[in-house]
C-alpha positions in Angstrom: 71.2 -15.3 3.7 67.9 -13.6 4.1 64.5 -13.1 2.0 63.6 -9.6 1.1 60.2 -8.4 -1.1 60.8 -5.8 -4.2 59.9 -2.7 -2.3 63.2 -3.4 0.2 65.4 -4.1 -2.6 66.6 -0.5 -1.8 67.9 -1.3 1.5 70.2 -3.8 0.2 72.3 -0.8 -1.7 72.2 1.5 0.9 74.0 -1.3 2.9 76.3 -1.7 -0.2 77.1 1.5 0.2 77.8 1.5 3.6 80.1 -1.6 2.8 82.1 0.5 0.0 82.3 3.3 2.1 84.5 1.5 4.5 86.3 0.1 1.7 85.8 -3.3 2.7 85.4 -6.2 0.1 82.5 -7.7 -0.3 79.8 -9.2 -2.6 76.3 -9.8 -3.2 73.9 -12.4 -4.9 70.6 -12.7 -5.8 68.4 -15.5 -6.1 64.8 -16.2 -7.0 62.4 -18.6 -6.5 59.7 -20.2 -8.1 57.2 -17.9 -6.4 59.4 -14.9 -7.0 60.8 -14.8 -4.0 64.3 -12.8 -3.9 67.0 -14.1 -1.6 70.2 -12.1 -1.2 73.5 -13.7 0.1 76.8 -13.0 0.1 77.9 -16.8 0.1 75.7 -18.2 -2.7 74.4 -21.7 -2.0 75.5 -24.9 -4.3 72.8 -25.8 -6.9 71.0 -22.2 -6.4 71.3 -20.4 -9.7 72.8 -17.3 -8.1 73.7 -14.2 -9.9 76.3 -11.3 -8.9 74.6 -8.7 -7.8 76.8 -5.9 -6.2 80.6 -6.2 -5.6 83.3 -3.8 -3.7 86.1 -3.2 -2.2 89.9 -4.1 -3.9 89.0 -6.1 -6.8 86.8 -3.4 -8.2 88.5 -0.4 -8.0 91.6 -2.0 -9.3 90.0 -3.9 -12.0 91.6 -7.2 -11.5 90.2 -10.6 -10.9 89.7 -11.8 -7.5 91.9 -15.3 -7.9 93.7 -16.7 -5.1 97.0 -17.8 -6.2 98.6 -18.9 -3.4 96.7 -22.0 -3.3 97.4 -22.8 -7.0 99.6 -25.6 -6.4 97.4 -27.4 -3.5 93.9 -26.5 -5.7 95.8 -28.4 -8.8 96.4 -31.7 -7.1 92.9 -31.5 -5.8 91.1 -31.4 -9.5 93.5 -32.6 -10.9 92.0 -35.5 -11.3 88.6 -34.3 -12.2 90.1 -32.0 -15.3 91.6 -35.4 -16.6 88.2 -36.9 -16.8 86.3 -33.8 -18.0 89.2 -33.4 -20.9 89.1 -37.1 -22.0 85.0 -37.3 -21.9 84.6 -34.3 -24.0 87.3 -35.6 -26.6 90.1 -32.9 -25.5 94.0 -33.7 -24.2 94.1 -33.0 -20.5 96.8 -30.8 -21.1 95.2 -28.8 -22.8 92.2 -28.2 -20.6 95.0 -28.1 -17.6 96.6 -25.0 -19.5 93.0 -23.6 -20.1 92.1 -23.5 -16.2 95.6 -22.3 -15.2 95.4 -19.4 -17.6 91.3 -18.6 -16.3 91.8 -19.1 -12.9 95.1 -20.7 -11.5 92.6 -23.7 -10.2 90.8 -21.5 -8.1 87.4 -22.8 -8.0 86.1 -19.1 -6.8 87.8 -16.9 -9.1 86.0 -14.1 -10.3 86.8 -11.2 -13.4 85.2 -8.0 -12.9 83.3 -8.7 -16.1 81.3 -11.5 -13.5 83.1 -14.5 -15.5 83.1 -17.5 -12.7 85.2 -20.2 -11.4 87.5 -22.9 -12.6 87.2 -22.2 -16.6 85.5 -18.8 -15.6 82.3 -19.0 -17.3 80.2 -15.7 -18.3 76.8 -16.1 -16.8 74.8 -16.2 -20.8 77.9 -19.0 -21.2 76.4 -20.8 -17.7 72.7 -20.8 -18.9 73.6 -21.7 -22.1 75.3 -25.4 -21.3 72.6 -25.7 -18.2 74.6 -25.0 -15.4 72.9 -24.1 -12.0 75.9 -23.6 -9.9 78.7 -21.9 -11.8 80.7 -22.5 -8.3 80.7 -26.5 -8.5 83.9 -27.5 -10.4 82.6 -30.2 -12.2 79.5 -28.5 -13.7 82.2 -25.3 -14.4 84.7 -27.6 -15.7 82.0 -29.6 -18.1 80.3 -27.1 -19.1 83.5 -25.1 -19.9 85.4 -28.1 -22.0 81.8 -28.8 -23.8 82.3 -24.8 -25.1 86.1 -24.8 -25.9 85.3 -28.4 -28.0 82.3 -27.0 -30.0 84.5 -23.9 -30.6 87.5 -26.4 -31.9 84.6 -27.7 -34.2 83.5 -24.5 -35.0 87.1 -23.4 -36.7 88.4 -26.4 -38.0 90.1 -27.0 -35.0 92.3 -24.4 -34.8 93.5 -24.0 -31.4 94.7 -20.7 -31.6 91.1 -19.3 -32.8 89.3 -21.7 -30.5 91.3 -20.1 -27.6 90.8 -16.5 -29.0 87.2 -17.1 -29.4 87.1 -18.8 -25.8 88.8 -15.1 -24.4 86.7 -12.8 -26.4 83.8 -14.6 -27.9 83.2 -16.7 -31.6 81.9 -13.0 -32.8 84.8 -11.6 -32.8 86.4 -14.1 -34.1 84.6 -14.2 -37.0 84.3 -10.7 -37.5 87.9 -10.6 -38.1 88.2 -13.0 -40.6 88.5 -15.9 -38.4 91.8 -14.2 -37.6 92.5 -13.5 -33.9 91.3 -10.3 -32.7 93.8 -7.2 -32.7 92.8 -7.4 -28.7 96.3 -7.3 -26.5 94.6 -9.3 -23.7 93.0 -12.2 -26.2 96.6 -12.4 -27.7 98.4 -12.7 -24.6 95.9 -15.3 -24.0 96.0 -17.6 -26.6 99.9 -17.2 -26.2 99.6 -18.0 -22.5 97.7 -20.8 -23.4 99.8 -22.2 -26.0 103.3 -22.4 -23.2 100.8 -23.8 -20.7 99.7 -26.9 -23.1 103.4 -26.9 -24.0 104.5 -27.4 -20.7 101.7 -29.5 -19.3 102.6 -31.7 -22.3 105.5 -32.4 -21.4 105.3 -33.0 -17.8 102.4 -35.7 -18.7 99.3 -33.8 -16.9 
């Protein structure tokens, strides 16, 4: 990590596009301090209220999500545990919070969308801010802050999961704008169907 002043900040692109030129992957974030004070790192720090920055390589010129699924199995049984508490504390079924994370990031605690969405329940940054989180890369502030927003959006339509999931995918506005319907989106009704088979399944395993 290192410190760099306002009139620099143009360096740090010119080594971003060195980086993309070699078609490497790689990311930056930015932090500042209470002095103003930018910090730019490409392994954010826990409780530093780091933003994306920059990003190459793979991920971006595909336009898929950098998850790792590979350790889905191993990154379950290790937050596993945690999910059940968040999902009983904010009044959900684990199960359903379970089918939530494995649909958002397959328990990887450091997936990331190309829209910037983060970890475990893959919050949007205005999504972060707006249930106080300051790392959105610590599971349990991500998973808390993620099962306080699906809960209030189960509130919010009469606890219908199918619009609460729709409106998790693609925002309460649109939503709403269709007539509390689901959106006509393909990817928000794969989604909620996803969802839906997940809970099922969880379910009835008992997780």
């Amino acid at each position: 990590m290192f410190r760099i002043n306002q009139i620099t900040i143009k360096s740090v692109f010119l080594l971003a596009a060195l980086i993309g030129s070699q078609n490497l992957y790689a990311e930056i974030f930015k932090y500042e301090d209470s002095r103003g004070n930018l910090y730019f790192t490409d392994r954010p720090m826990k409780g530093k209220a780091y933003r994306l920055l920059w990003r190459s390589g793979p991920d971006r010129s595909s336009g898929r999500s950098r998850i790792n699924t590979s350790a889905t199995d191993k990154n379950r049984k290790l937050y596993s545990s945690l999910i059940d508490e968040v999902a009983r504390q904010a009044n959900l079924r684990p199960a359903l919070l379970h089918a939530v994370v494995r649909a958002e990031s397959s328990y990887d605690p450091k997936a990331l969308s190309r829209k910037g969405a983060m970890g475990l329940m893959q919050l949007m940054p205005d999504t972060a801010k707006r249930f106080g989180v300051s790392d959105s890369w610590d599971p349990e502030q991500n998973l808390r802050a993620g099962a306080r927003y699906l809960s209030e959006l189960l509130d919010m339509f009469g606890n219908d999961l199918q619009l609460a999931l729709a409106a998790y995918n693609a925002g309460e506005n649109a939503v709403i704008k269709y007539g509390n319907q689901i959106p006509p989106y393909p990817e928000t009704q794969q989604y909620v169907t996803k969802v839906q088979d997940f809970f099922q399944e969880h379910s009835q395993s008992g997780s």
